[in-house]
C-alpha angles and dihedrals in degrees: 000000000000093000081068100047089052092045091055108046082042078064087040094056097035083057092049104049090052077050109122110225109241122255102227089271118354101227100097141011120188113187094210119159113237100246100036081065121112125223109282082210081070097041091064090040094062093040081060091048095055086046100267120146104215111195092171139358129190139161118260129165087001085292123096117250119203132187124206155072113328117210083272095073082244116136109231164141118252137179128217133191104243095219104042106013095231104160108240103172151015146164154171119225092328096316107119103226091173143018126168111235123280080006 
């Protein structure tokens, strides 16, 4: 019965050490040099002037993360490139309503 007990977390260990570890989200990932990123602050400026709402932005996968109401009235998460802006990715209570292409 031990033989057992050591085969499988042998399993166990040999699975765990081939285990990715996990991006903050997994959603998006942007490579953007530090100092090639825009201001997240303009970021948000130009999101209200397109008739977004922002209630937080953050950096996540090198890329910035906001959540908020799009211009659709629609509550989400959305994804934006930090040195151009282009929208990548967004979605509503894990529904993707929008990914750019080979994103």
């Amino acid at each position: 019965m031990t033989h057992k007990y050591l085969i499988a977390a042998a399993v166990l260990t040999g699975a765990l050490a081939f285990a990715q570890p996990a991006e903050a989200t997994g959603k998006m990932k942007c490579d953007v040099a530090k100092n090639e990123m825009r201001s997240m602050d303009d970021l948000k400026k130009q999101l209200v002037e397109q008739g977004w709402q922002v209630s937080k932005a953050k950096e996540d996968g090198g890329c910035y993360e906001v959540y908020g109401t799009d211009p659709e009235g629609r509550r989400v998460e959305a994804y934006f490139d930090p040195k151009t802006f282009e929208k990548l990715y967004v979605s509503q209570r894990g529904k993707v309503l929008f990914r750019a292409e080979g994103r």
